[in-house]
BARODO-725734 format. One line per field, with one value per residue (C-alpha): residue number from 1; chain; x, z negated, y; residue in three letters. Coordinates in steps of 0.02 Angstrom, whole numbers, plus 50000, padded with zeros to 5 digits. Layout:
<pts>
n: (NUM;...)
chain: (A;...)
c1: (X;...)
c3: (Z;...)
c2: (Y;...)
res: (ALA;...)
</pts>
This chain:
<pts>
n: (1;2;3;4;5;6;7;8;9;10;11;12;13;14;15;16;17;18;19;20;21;22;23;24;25;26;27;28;29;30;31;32;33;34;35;36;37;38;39;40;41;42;43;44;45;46;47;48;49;50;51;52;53;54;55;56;57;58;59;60;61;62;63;64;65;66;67;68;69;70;71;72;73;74;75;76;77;78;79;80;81;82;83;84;85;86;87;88;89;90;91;92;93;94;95;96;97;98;99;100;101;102;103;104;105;106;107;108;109;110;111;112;113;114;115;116;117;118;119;120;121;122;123;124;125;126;127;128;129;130;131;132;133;134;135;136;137;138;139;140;141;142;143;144;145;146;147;148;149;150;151;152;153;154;155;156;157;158;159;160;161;162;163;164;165;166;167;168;169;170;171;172;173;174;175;176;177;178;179;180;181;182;183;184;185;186;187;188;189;190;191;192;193;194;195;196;197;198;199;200;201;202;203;204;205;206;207;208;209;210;211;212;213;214;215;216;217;218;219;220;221;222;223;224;225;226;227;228;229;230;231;232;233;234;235;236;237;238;239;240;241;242;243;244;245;246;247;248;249;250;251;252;253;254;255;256;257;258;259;260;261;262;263;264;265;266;267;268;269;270;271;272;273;274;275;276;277;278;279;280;281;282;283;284;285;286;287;288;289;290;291;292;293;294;295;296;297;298;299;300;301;302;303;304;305;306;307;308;309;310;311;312;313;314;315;316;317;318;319;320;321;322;323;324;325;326;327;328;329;330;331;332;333;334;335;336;337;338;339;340;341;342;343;344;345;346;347;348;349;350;351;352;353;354;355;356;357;358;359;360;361;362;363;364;365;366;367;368;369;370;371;372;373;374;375;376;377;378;379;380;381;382;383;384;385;386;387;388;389;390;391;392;393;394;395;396;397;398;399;400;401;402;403;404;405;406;407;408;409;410;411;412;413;414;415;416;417;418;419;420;421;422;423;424;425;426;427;428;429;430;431;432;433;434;435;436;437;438;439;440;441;442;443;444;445;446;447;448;449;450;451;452;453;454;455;456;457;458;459;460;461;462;463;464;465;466;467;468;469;470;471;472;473;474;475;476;477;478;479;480;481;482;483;484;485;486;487;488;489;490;491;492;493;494;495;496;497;498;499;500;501;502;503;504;505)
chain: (A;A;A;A;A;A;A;A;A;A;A;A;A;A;A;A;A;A;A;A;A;A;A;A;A;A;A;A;A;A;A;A;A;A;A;A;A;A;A;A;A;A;A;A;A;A;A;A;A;A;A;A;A;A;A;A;A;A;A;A;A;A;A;A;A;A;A;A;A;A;A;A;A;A;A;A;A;A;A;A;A;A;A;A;A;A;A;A;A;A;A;A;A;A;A;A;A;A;A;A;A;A;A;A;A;A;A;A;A;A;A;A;A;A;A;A;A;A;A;A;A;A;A;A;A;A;A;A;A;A;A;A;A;A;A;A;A;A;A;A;A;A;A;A;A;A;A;A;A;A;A;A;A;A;A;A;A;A;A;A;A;A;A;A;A;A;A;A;A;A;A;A;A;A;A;A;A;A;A;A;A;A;A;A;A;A;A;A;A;A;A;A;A;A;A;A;A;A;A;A;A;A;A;A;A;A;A;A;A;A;A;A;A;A;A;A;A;A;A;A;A;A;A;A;A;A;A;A;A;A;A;A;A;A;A;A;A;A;A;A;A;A;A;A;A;A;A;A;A;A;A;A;A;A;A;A;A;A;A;A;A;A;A;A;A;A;A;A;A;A;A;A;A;A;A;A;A;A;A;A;A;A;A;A;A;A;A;A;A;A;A;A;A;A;A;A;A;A;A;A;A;A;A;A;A;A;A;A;A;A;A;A;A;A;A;A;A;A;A;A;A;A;A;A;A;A;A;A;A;A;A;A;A;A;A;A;A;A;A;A;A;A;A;A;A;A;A;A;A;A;A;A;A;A;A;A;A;A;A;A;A;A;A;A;A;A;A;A;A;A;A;A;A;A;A;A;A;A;A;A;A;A;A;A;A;A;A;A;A;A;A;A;A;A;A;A;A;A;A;A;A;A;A;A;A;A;A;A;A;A;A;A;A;A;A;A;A;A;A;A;A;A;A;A;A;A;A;A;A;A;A;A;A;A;A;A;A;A;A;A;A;A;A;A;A;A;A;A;A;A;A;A;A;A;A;A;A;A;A;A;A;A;A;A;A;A;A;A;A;A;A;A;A;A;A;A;A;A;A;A;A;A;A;A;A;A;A;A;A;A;A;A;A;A;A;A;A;A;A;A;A;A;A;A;A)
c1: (46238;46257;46425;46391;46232;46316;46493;46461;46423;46567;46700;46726;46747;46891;46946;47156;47165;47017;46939;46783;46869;46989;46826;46710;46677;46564;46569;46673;46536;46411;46525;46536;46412;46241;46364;46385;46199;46145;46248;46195;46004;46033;46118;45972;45840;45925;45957;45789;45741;45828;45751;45562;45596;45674;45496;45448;45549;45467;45512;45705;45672;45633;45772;45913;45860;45819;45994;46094;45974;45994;46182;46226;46119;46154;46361;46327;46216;46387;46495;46396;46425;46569;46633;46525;46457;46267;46187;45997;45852;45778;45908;45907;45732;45727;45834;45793;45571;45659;45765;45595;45493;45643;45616;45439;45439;45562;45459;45295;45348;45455;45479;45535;45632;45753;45777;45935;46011;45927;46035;46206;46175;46126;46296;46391;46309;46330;46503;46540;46447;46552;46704;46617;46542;46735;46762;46640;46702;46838;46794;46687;46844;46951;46804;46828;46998;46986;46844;46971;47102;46983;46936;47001;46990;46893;46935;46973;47178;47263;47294;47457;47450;47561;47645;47599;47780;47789;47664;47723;47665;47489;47549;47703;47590;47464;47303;47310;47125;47131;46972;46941;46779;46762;46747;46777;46775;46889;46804;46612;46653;46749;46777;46610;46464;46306;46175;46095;46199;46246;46428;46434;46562;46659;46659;46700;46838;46909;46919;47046;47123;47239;47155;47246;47184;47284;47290;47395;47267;47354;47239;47044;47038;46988;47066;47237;47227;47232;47381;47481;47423;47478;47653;47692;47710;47649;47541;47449;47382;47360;47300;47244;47295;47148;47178;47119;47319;47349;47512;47535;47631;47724;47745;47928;48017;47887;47888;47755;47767;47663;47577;47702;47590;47769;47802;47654;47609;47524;47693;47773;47663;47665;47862;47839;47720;47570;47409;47325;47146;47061;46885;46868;46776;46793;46955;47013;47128;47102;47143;47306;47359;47326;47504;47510;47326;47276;47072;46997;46836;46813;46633;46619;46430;46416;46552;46585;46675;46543;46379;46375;46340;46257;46126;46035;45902;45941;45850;45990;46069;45909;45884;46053;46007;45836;45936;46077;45972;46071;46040;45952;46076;45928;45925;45927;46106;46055;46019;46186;46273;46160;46210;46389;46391;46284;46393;46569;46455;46457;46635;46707;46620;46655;46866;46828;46799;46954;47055;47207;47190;47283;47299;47141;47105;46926;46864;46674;46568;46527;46495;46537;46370;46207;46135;46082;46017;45901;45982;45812;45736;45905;45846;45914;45850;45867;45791;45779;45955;46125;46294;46252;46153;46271;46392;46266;46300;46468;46488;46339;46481;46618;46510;46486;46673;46693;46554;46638;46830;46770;46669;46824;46909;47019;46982;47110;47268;47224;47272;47155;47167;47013;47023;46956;47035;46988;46859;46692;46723;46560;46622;46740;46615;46442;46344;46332;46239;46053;46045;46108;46005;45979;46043;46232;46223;46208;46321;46468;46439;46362;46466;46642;46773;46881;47021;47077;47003;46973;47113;47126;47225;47192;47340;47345;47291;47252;47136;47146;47131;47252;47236;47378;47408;47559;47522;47529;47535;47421;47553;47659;47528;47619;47789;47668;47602;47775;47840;47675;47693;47860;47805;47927;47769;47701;47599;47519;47702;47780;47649;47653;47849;47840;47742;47832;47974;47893;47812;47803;47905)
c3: (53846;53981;53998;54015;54145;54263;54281;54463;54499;54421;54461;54645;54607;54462;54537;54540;54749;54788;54917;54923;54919;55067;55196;55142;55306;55218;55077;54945;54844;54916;54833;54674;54638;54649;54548;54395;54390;54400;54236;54145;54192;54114;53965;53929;53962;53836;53719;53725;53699;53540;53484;53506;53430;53264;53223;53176;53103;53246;53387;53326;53310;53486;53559;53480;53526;53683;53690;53631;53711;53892;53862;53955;54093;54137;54126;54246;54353;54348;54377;54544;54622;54585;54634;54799;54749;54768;54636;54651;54648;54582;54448;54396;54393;54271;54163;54142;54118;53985;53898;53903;53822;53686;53649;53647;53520;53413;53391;53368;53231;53130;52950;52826;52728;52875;52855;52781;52912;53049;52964;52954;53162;53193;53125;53228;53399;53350;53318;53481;53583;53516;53568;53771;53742;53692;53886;53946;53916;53984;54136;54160;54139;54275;54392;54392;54407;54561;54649;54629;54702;54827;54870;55044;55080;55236;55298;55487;55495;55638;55782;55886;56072;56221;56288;56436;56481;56426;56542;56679;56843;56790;56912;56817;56646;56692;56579;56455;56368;56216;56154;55986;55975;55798;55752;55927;55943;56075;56045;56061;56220;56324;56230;56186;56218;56139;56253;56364;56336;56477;56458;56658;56595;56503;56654;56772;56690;56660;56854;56858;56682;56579;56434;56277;56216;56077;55987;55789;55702;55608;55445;55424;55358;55480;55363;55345;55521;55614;55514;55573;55751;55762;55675;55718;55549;55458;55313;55182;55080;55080;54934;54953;54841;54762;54909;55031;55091;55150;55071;55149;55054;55191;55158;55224;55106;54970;54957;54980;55081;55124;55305;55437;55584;55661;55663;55788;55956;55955;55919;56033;56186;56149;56141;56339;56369;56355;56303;56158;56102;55959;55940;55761;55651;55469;55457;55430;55571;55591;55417;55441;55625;55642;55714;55858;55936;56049;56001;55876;55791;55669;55551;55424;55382;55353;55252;55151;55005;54996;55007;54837;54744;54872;54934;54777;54725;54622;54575;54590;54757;54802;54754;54821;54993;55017;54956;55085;55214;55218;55244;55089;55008;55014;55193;55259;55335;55502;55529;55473;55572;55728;55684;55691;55847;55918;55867;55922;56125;56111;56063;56162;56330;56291;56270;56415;56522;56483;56632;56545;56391;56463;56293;56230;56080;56051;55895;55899;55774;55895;55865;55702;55595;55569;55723;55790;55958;56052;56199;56268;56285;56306;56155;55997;55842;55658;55612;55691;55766;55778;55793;55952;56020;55952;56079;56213;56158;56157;56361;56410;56317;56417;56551;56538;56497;56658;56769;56681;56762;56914;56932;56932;57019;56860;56852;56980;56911;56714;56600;56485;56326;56245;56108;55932;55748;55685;55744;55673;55519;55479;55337;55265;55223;55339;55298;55127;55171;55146;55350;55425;55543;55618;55788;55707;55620;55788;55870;55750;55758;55563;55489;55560;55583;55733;55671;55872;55917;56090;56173;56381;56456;56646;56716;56857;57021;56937;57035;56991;56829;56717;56565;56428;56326;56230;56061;56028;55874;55878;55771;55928;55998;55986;56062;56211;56221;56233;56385;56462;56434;56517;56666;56597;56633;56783;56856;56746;56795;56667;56535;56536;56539;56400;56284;56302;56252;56095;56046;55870;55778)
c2: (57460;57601;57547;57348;57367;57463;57380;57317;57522;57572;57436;57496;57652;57615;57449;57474;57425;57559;57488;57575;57736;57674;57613;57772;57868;57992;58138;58092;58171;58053;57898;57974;58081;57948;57841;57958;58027;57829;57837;57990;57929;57749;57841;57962;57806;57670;57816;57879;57686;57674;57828;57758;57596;57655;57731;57532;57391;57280;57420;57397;57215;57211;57312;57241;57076;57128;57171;57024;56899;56969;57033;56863;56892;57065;57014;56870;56968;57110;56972;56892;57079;57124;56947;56938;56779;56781;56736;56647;56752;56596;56554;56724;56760;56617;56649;56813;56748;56628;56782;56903;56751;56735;56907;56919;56761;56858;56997;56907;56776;56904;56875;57029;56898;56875;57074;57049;56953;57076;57213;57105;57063;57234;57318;57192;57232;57421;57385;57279;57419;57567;57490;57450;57633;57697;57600;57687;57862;57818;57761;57900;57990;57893;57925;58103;58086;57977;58105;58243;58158;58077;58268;58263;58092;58121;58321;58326;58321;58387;58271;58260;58344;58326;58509;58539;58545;58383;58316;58179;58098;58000;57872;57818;57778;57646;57652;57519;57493;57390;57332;57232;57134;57094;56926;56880;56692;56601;56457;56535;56619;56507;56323;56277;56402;56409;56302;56417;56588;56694;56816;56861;56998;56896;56743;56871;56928;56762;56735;56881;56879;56778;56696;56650;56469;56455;56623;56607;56783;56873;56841;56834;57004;57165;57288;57154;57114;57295;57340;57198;57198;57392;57371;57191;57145;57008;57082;56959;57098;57288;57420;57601;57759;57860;57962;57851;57831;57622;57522;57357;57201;57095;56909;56879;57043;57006;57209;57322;57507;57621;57620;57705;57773;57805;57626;57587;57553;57723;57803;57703;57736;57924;57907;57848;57977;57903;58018;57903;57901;57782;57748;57619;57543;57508;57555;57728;57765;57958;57966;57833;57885;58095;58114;57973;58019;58149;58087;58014;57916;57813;57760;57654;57668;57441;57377;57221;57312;57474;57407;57289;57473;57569;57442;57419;57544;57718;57867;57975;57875;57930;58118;58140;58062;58174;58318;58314;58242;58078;57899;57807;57690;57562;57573;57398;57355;57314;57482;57528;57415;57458;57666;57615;57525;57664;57800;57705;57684;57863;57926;57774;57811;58002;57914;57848;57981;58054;57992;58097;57955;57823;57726;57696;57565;57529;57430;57381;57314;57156;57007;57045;56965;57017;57036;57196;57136;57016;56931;56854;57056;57135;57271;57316;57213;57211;57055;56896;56913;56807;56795;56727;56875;56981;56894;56947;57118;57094;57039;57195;57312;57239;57264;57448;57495;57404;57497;57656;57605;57538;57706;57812;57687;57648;57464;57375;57467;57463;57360;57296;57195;57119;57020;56977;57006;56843;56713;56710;56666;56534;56440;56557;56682;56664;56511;56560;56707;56703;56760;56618;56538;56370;56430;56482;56313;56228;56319;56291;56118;56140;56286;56226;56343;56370;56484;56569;56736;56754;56858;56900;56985;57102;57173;57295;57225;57040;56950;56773;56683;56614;56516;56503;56351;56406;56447;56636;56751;56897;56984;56997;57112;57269;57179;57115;57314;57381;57266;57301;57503;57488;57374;57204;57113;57146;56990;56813;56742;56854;56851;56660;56674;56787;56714;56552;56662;56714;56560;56538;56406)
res: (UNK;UNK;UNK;UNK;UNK;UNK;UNK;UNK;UNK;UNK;UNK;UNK;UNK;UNK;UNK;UNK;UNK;UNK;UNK;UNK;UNK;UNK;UNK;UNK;UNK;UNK;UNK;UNK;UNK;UNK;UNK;UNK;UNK;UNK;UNK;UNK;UNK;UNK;UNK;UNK;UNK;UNK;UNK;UNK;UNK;UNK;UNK;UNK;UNK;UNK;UNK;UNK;UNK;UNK;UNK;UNK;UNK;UNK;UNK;UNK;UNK;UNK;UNK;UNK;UNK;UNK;UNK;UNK;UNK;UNK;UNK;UNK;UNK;UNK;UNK;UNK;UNK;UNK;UNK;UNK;UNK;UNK;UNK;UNK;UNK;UNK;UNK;UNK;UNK;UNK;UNK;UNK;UNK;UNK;UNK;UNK;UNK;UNK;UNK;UNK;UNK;UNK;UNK;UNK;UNK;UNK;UNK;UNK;UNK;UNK;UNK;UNK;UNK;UNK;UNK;UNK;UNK;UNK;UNK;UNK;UNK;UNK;UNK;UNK;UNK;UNK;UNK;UNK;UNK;UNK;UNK;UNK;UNK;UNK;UNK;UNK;UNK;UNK;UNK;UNK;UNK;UNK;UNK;UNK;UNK;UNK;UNK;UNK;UNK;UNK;UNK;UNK;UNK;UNK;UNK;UNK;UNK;UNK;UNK;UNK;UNK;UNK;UNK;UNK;UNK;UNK;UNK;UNK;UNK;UNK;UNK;UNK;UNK;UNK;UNK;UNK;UNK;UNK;UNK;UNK;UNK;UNK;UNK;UNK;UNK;UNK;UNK;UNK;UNK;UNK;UNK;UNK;UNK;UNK;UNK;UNK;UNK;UNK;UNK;UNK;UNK;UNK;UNK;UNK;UNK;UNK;UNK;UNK;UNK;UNK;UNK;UNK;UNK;UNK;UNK;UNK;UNK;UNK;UNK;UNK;UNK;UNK;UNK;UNK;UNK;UNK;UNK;UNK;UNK;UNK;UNK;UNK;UNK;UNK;UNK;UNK;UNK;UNK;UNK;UNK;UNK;UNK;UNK;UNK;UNK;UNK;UNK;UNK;UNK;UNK;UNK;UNK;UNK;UNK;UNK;UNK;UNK;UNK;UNK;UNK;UNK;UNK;UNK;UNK;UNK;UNK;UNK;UNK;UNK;UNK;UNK;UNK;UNK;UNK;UNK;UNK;UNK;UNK;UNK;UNK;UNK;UNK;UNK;UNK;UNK;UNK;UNK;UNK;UNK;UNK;UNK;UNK;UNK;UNK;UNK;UNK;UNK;UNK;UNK;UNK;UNK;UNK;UNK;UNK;UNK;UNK;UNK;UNK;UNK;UNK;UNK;UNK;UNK;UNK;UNK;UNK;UNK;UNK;UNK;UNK;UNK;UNK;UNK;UNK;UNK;UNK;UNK;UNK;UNK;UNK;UNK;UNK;UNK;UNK;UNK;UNK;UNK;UNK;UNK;UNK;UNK;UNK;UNK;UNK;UNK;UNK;UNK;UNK;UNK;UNK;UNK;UNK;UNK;UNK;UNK;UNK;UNK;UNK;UNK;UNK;UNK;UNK;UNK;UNK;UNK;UNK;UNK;UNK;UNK;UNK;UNK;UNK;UNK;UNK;UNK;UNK;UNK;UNK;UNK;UNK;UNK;UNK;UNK;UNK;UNK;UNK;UNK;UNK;UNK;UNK;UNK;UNK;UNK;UNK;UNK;UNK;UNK;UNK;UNK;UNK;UNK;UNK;UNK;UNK;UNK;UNK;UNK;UNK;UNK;UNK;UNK;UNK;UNK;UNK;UNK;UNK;UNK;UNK;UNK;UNK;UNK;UNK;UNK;UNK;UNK;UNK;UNK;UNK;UNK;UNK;UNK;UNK;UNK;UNK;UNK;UNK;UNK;UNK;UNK;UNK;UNK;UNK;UNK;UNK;UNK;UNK;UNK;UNK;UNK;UNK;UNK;UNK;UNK;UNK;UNK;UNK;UNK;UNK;UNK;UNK;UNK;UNK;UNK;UNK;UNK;UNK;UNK;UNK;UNK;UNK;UNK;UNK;UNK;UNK;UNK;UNK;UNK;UNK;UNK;UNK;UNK;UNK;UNK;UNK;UNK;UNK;UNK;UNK;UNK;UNK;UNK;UNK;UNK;UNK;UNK;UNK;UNK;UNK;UNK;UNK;UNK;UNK;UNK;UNK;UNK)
</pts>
């Protein structure tokens, strides 16, 4: 029974692609350690059950009935998490008043002459639940095996430094800063714009940038997406090692490989002698890129595949939390979200700063949903907050990077890059969600979905706007980084020339 009730705790953790182990930015002993006690607890509680109720032939009544008659429940309630569909408070809450009524009939209208029978169904649950309890040793067992090889999953690894000797004219490496606004929509920000929302950062930089209309993503997935935009490969799918280390299964060799940091745009702007510098989230790119950056940050505090086990309420989650002085797994996910975003301001403007970094890639956790801000007060928020304010966030952080450039004069000759890894994606995945709001409804025109992330483009000493119209893949981003690092485009002319040139067939 242990074994069957806690399947959406344990599946993560054993689930072949190991996604949760691949996004966890914390302890390793934090993921697996709350997870195991949760299990021992449960164990010790259903065993000390079973003990209590065979004092009294209606006690055992009651318990095994109690077990077969919400067996169903509990595996569809497993099933709904582990397959991220939400299941209805309502439904469930009925179903399971309807199961504790069967029971409690069961137990109150017993008959000794259906004793017999009792003892026939009794052996055949014992039997079914030795065989899930044989599963659940060894499980238990593949857990441990995955902590210890998870061990290091997160230990600081050495990151790559330029020689002094090595070191060349500033002047001939213009800074390149490539920020990702997740779930940046194209269409949100320039097409068709929520009634009444103000982006001055984002209209000002439109009067001086070249914006991409028509931008092909490279998949709807951050931890698919990032992959292909730093290789230039098309990836449709990617799986993680107990170890935390990334494979990645490209569509046009049907093969998969393991992630080459060697065979990025990091590696190839260090190969030019550029100084690189990475402040992420969600993905684990100081664990995936130690040799190609001189700095790095990542956090991974709210994310989609973690949070399914670790938002739910545990004794142990919660022992464990007091007891290292961590965050409580309960802790609502705003807050998460809002702790990430803090903590990337912080290591980005501290990036930043660094005039010697003069390849800097930023990922923020904006506009990615729920909302962690209120655009009316201009404050942080962690209820009663959109997409849409989120997007307010979005333009007052390209505002600051900005003040920060124009500060040390960095602005004019920079190149900057800000774009989105997918679109907000409302029907796909958003307006399912229990959050959603009448104001996201209205702005996407009732839950439509408008597949092109926004992407601009500032090169140095760009004053004037440009818009292109030619459709472009975001795969190509590391080709477009390249000609930029080594000055083939050099004004909008170019960029619009070469784009055309790469225009998708």
């Amino acid at each position: 029974m242990t074994t069957l009730c806690n399947l959406w705790m344990l599946s993560p953790l054993v689930s072949p692609d190991h996604n949760a182990i691949y996004h966890w930015s914390g302890r390793v002993s934090a993921l697996f350690l709350p997870t195991v006690l949760d299990f021992c607890l449960f164990w010790l509680l259903t065993t000390l059950l079973l003990l209590w109720a065979g004092k009294s032939e209606r006690g055992r009544i009651a318990a095994w009935c109690g077990f077969a008659v919400l067996l169903p429940w509990i595996l569809l309630k497993n099933w709904s998490v582990m397959a991220f569909w939400r299941f209805p408070h309502g439904f469930s809450a009925i179903v399971l008043s309807l199961c504790l009524i069967v029971i409690l009939a069961l137990v109150i209208f017993w008959n000794p002459a259906q004793r017999p029978r009792f003892e026939r169904f009794q052996r055949l649950m014992s039997h079914m639940l030795s065989v899930a309890a044989m599963i659940g040793i060894f499980v238990l067992c593949e857990l441990a095996w995955f902590a210890w090889q998870a061990r290091h999953l997160n230990d600081p690894l050495p990151l790559h430094s330029i020689p002094q000797t090595a070191a060349t004219s500033e002047e001939n490496r213009p800074p390149i800063i490539w920020i990702l606004l997740d779930e940046l929509s194209y269409r949100q920000v320039y097409d068709h714009r929520f009634n009444g929302l103000s982006l001055p950062a984002f209209d000002q930089l439109a009067q001086e940038s070249s914006v991409f209309t028509h931008v092909i993503p490279a998949g709807i997935m951050t931890e698919i997406v990032l992959p292909s935009l730093m290789t230039g490969q098309p990836i449709d799918n990617i799986r993680s090692s107990a170890n935390g280390m990334l494979s990645i299964h490209n569509p046009r060799t049907n093969a998969w490989t393991g992630f080459d940091q060697h065979g990025t745009i990091f590696q190839d702007a260090q190969s030019a002698g550029y100084k690189t510098g990475l402040a992420g989230w969600y993905n684990p790119y100081c664990r995936l890129l130690p040799q190609v950056l001189d700095s790095c940050f990542w956090t991974a505090q709210l994310t989609a595949l973690t949070t399914p086990y670790r938002s739910h309420f545990h004794l142990a989650d919660l022992i464990y939390s007091k007891t290292f002085h961590l965050p409580d797994a309960g802790e609502d996910l705003s807050l998460r979200h809002l702790s990430d975003y803090r903590s990337l301001f912080a290591a980005a403007d501290t990036m930043l700063e660094d005039s010697s970094t003069n390849l800097l890639f930023l990922h923020m956790p904006v506009p990615h949903p729920g909302g962690i801000y209120h655009r009316a007060t201009g404050e942080f928020a962690t209820k009663n907050s959109t997409y849409i304010d989120n997007l307010a966030l979005a333009d007052s952080y390209l505002a600051h990077v900005r003040s920060l450039l124009e500060r040390d004069g960095r602005w004019n000759s920079s190149t900057v890059i800000i774009m989105g890894d997918h679109s907000w994606r409302t029907k796909l995945l958003w307006t399912a969600n229990p959050d959603w709001t009448q104001e996201e409804q209205i702005a996407s025109d009732g839950g439509q979905f408008d597949d092109r992330p926004g992407y601009i483009v500032k090169l140095p000493g760009q004053h004037t706007g440009a818009r292109i119209d030619t459709p472009f893949a975001a795969t190509n981003t590391r080709q477009l980084m390249d000609e930029i690092i080594y000055q083939k485009i050099q004004s909008p002319e170019q960029l619009s020339a070469w784009v055309t040139s790469v225009r998708p067939r």
